[in-house]
C-alpha positions as CSV (number, residue, x, y, z in Angstrom):
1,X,-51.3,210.8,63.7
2,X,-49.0,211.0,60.3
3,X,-45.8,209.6,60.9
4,X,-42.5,210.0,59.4
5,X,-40.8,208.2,56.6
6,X,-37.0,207.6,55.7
7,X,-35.2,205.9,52.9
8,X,-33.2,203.4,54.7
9,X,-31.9,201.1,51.5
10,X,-31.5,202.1,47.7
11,X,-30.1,199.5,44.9
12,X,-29.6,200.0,41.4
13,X,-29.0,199.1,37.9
14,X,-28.4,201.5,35.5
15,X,-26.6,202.2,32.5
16,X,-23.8,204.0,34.8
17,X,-23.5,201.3,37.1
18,X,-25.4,197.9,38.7
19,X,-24.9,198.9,42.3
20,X,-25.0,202.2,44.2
21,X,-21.6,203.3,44.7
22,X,-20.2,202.7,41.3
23,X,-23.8,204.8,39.8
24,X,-23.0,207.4,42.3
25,X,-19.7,207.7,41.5
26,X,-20.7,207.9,38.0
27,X,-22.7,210.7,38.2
28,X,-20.7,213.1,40.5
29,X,-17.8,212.1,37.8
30,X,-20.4,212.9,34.5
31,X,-19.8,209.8,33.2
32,X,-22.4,209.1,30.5
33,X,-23.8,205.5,29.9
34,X,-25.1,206.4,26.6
35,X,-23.6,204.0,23.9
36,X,-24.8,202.6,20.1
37,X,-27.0,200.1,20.7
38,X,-25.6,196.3,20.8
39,X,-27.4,193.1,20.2
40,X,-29.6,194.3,16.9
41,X,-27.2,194.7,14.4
42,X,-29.5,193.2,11.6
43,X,-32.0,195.7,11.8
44,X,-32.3,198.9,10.3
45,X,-33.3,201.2,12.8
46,X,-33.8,205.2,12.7
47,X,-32.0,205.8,15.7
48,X,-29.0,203.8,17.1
49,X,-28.1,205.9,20.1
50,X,-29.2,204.3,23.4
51,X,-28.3,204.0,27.0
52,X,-28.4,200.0,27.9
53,X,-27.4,198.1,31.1
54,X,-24.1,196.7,30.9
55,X,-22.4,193.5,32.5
56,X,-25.3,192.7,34.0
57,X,-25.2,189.0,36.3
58,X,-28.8,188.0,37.4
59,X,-26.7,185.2,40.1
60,X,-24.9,187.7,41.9
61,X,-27.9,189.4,43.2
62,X,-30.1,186.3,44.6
63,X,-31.4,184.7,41.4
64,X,-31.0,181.3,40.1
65,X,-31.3,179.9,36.6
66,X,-34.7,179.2,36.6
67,X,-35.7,182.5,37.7
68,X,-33.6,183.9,34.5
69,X,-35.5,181.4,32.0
70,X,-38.7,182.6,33.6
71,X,-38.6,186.0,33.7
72,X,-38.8,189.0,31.3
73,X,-35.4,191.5,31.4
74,X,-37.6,194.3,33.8
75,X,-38.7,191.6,36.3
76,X,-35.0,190.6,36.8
77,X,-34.0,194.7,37.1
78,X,-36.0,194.8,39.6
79,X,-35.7,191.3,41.6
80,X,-31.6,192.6,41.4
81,X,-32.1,196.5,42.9
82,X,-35.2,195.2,45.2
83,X,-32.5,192.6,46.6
84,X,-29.5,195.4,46.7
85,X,-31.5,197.8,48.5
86,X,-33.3,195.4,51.0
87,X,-29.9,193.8,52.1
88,X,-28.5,197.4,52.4
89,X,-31.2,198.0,54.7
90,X,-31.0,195.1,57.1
91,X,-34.5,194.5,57.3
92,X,-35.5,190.8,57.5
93,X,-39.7,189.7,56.5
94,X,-40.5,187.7,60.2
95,X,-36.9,189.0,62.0
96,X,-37.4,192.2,62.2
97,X,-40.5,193.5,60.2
98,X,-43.6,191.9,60.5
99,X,-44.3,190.1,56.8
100,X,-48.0,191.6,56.9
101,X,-46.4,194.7,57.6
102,X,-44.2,195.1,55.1
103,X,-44.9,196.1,51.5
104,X,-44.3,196.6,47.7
105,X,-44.8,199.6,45.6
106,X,-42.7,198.9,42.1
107,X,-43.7,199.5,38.6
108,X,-43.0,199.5,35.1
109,X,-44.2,201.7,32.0
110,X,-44.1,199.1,29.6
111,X,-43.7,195.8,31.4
112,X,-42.2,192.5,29.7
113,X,-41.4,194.2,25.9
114,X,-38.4,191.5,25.5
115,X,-41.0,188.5,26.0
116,X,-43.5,190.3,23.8
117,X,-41.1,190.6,20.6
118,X,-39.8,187.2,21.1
119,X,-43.4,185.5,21.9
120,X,-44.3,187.2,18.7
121,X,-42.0,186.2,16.8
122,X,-43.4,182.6,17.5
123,X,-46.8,183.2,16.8
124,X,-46.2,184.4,13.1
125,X,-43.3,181.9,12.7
126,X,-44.5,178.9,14.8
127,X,-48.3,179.4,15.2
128,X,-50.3,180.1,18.6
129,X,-49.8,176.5,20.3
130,X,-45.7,177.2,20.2
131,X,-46.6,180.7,22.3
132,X,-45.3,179.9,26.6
133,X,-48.1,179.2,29.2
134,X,-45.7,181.8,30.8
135,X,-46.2,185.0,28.4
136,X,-49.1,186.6,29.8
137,X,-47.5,186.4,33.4
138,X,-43.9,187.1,32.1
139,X,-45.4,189.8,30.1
140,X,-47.6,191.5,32.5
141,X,-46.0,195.1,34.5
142,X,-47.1,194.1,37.6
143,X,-45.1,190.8,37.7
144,X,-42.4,192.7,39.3
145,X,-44.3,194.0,42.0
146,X,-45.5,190.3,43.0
147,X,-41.9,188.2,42.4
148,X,-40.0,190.9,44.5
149,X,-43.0,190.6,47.2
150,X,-42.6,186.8,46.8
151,X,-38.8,186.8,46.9
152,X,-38.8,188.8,50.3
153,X,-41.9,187.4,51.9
154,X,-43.9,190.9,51.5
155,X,-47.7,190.2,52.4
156,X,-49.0,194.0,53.0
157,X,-49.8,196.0,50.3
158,X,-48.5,195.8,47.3
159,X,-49.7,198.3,44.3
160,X,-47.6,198.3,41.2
161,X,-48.3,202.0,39.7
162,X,-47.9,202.7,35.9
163,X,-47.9,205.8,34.7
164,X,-45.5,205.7,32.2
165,X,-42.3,208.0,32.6
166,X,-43.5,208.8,36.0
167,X,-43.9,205.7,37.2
168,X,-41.0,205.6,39.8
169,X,-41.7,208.9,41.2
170,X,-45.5,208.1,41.6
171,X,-44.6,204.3,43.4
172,X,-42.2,206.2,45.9
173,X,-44.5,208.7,46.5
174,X,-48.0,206.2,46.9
175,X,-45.8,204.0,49.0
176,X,-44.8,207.2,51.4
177,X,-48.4,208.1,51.6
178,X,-49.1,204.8,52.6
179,X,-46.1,205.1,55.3
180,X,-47.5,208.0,56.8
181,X,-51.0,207.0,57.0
182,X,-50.1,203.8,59.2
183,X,-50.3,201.3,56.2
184,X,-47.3,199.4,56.8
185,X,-44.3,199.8,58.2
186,X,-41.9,199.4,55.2
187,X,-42.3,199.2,51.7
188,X,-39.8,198.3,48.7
189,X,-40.5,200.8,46.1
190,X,-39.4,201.9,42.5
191,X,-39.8,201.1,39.1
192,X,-37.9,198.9,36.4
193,X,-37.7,198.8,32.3
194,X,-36.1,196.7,29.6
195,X,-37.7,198.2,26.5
196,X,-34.6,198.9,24.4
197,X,-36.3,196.3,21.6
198,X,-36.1,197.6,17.9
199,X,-40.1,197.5,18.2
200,X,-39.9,200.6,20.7
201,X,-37.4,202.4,18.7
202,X,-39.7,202.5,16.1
203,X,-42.6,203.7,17.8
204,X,-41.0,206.4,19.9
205,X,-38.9,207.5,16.9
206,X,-41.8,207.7,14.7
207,X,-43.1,210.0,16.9
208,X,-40.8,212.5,16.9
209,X,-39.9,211.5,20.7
210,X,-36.5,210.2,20.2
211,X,-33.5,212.4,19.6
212,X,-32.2,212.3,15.9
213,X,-28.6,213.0,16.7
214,X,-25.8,211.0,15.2
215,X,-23.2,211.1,18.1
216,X,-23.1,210.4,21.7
217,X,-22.1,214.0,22.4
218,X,-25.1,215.5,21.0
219,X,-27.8,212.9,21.8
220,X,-28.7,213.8,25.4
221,X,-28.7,217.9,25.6
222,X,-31.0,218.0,28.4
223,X,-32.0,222.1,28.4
224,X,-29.5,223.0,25.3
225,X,-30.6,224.2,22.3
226,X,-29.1,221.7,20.8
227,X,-32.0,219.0,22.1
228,X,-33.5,216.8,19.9
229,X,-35.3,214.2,21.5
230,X,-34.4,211.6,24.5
231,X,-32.3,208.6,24.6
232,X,-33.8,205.0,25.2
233,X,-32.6,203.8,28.6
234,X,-33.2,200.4,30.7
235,X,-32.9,199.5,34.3
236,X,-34.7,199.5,37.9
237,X,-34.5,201.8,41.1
238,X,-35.6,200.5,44.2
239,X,-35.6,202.4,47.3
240,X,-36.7,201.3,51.0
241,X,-39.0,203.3,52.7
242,X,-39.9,203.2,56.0
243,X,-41.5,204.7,58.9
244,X,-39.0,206.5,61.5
245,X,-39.3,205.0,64.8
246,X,-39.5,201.7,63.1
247,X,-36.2,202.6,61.6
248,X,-34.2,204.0,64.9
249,X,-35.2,201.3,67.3
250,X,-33.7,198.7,64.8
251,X,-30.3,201.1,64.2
252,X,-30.8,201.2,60.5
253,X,-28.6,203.8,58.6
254,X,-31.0,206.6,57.6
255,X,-30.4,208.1,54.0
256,X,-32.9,211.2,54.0
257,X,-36.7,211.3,55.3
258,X,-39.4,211.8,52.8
259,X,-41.3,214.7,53.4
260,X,-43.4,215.5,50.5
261,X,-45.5,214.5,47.9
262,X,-47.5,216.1,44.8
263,X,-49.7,214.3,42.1
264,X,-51.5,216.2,39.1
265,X,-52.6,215.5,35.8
266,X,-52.0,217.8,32.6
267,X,-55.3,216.3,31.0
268,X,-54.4,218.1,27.9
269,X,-52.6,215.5,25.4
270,X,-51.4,211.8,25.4
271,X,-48.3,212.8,24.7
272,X,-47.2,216.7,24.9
273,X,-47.3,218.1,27.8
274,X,-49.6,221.5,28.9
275,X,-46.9,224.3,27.1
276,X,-48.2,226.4,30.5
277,X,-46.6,224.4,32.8
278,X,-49.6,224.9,35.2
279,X,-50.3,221.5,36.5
280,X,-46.7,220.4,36.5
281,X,-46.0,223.2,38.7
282,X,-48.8,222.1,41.2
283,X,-47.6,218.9,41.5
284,X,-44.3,220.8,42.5
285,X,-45.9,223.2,45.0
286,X,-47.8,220.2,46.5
287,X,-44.4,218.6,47.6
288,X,-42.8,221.6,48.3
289,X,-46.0,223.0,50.7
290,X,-45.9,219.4,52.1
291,X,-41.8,219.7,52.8
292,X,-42.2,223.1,54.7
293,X,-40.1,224.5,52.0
294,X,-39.0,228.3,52.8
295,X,-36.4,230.7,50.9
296,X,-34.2,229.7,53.9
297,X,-33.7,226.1,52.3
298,X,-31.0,225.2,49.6
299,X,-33.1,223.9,47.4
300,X,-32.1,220.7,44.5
301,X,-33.9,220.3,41.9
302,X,-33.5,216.6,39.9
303,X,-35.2,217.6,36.7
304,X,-37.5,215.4,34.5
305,X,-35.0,216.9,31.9
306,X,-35.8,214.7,28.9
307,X,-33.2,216.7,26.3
308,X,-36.9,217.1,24.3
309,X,-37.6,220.6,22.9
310,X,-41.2,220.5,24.5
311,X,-40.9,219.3,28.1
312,X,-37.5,221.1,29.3
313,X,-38.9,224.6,28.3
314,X,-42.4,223.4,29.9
315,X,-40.6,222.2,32.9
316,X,-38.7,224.9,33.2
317,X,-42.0,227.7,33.4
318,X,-43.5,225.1,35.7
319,X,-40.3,225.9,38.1
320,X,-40.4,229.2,37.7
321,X,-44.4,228.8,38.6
322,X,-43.9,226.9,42.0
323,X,-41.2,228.6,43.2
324,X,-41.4,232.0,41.6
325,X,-38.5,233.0,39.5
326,X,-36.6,234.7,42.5
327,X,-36.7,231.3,44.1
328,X,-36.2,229.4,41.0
329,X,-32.9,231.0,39.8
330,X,-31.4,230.3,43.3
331,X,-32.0,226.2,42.7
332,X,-29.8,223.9,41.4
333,X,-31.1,222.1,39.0
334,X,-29.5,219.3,37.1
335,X,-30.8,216.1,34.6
336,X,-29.3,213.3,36.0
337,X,-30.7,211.5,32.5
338,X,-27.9,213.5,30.3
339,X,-26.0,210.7,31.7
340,X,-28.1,207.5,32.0
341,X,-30.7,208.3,29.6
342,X,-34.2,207.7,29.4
343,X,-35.2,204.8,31.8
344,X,-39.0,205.4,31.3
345,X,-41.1,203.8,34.4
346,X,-37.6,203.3,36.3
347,X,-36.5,206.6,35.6
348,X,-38.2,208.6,38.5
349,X,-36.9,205.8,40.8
350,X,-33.3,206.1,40.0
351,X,-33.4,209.8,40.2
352,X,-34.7,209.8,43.7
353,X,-31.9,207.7,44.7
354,X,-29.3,210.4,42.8
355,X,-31.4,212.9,44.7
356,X,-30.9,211.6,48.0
357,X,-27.2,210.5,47.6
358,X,-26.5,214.4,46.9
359,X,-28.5,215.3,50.1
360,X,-26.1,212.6,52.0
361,X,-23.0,213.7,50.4
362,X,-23.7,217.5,49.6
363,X,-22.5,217.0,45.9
364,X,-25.2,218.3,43.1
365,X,-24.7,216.0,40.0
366,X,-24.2,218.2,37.0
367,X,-25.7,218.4,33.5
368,X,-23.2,216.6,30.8
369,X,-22.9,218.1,27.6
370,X,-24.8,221.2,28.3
371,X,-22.9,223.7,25.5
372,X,-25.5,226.2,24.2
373,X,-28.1,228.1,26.5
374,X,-31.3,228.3,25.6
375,X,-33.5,231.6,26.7
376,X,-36.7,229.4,27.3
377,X,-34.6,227.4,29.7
378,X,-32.4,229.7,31.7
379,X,-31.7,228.4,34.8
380,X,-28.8,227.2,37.0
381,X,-28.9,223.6,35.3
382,X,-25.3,222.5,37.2
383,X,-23.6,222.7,33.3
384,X,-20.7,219.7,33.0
385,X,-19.4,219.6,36.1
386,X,-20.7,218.5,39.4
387,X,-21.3,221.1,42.5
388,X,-20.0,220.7,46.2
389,X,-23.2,222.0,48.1
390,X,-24.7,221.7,51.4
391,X,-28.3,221.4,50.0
392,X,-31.3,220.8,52.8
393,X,-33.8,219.8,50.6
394,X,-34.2,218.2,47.2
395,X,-36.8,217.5,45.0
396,X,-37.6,215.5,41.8
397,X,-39.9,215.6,38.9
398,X,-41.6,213.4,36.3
399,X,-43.6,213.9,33.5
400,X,-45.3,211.3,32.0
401,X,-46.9,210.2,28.5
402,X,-51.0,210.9,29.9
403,X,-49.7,213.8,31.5
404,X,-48.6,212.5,34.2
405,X,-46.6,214.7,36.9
406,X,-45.2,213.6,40.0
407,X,-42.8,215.3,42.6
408,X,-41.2,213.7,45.8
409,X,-39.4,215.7,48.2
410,X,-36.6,214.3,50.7
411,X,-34.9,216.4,53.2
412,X,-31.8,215.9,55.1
413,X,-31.7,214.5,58.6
């Protein structure tokens, strides 16, 4: 028998915000958390527009100074959201969730870059015996997934997923299968990143992905003809997901059930996504068969939305190929990154969080700085200002470098 999952805890850091309500009030408000980039002012980079996290406290969210020392910048994201969103749901590992029965589900698309560059740096400097018996397990993506399952005593599965920009969506949506299927009875899921190093600049600038704009108007356009490229981001979602009953007869606050799931592959380029928008849009009908979706629904769409030229035009025809365009212009859709920017593997993550928050609170976070329509992407993308709507149902995509496309529907309770 499939049973049902809910989100009963979310926790954040972000560009916009280190905790829930100051992100979500963020994005109803279109604050953007893009900025130039501090902490690299002796290197000459070709693009200085990023999106980083800001006063950021490791202590105030259950680490200690050894933990800091030890641990690479997307380990401590994720140890800070995982512990947000677990004391948000109230569940205890041995109180009142069996620790075999309780799991974790985070990931990263990169994993520890700001130990790579500074490791490195002491290999060509200091030779190999200077390098830190700690790299390789500071450096490795998974290491997140196993400190947050050792932080909260988490001994059922635990699968850290990485598939690059999709890696949040993918972890939430693994770990609701898993749910369903009878696999454990709560997992902490998400993604985390910390690769705003000069090192990944370079890279994703040099291939064309990055936007090339020269202010923090312009830089994120997400489905404006104006787009560029995306904006560099850092920062972890985590959201708790657990099975219903579990969740009712321990009184947890319920934010939205999960109710659908869909998982393709492009299997086209490493990099640009299929211009037909045909396997995208599968991934899309997969959660939205799964969901029960009808034209009866008010329907939210949290868009991969990358402000690059390729994917929102691709994105947009794989829309328009789920739904159909009489469906699709009804949406809402809306890039919650024109605001935080880019966060790679913890992008899909925080987006599913935005997602749920505008089921909870019927309030459709808008599109900054959309200015110029563009007649490959011409739907209701929720330009500037933020939307007061009773939605049922919301939905969010991610597209990933490897063609990656993931979709996870939530629906109001």
């Amino acid at each position: 028998m499939n049973k049902r999952v809910v989100i009963t805890g979310m926790g954040a850091i972000t560009p916009v915000g280190n905790e829930i309500s100051t992100f979500w009030n963020s994005l109803k408000n279109g604050v953007s958390g893009l900025n130039f980039i501090t902490g690299f002012d002796d290197v000459e980079l070709p693009v200085r527009i990023v999106a980083q996290v800001k006063n950021f406290e490791p202590m105030n969210y259950g680490l200690d100074r050894g933990d800091v020392r030890k641990w690479d910048l997307f380990c401590q994201y994720a140890m800070a959201a995982a512990y947000q969103a677990m004391n948000d749901s109230g569940l205890k590992s041995g109180e009142n969730i069996e620790s075999h029965r309780l799991g974790v589900y985070v990931g990263s698309g990169i994993g520890g870059m700001d130990v790579f560059v500074k490791e490195s740096a002491k290999l060509f400097n200091e030779g190999a015996k200077r390098i830190s018996p700690l790299f390789v397990p500071t450096l490795i993506a998974n290491m997140a997934a196993g400190n947050v399952a050792i932080k909260h005593q988490a001994e059922g599965p635990c699968l850290p997923v990485v598939t690059a920009c999709a890696t949040g969506t993918h972890a939430v949506g693994e770990a609701y299968r898993a749910i369903k299927f009878g696999m454990a009875d709560a997992i902490i899921a998400g993604g985390a990143e910390a690769a705003v190093q000069p090192i990944a600049i370079g890279g994703f600038a040099n291939s064309k992905a990055l936007t090339n704009a020269t202010t923090l108007e312009e830089a994120c356009t997400p489905f404006d003809a104006r787009r560029s490229g995306f904006t560099m981001a850092e920062g972890s979602g985590i959201l708790i997901l657990e099975e219903y009953e579990h969740a009712v007869n321990r009184g947890a606050t319920i934010y939205a059930e999960v109710v659908g799931y869909g998982n393709t592959c492009d299997a086209f380029h490493y990099t640009a996504p299929r211009a037909d928008g045909i396997p995208a849009s599968r991934a899309i009908a997969q959660a939205l068969q799964e969901a029960a979706y009808t034209d009866k629904d008010v329907l939210y769409i949290n868009a991969h939305g990358t402000s690059t030229p390729l994917n929102d035009k691709t994105e947009t025809q794989a829309i328009k190929l789920a739904l159909g365009n009489d469906l699709a212009y009804k949406a809402f859709v809306s890039s919650t990154k024109s605001m935080t920017g880019h966060m790679l593997g913890a992008a899909g993550a925080v987006e599913l969080i935005a997602s749920a928050m505008a089921l909870k609170e019927g309030i459709i976070p808008p599109t900054i700085h959309y200015q110029v329509p563009d007649e490959q992407c011409d739907l209701n993308y929720v330009p500037n200002v933020a939307v007061d709507e009773s939605i049922s149902l919301a939905i969010s995509n991610s597209l990933g470098f490897g063609g990656h496309n993931a979709c996870v529907a939530l629906r109001k309770l």
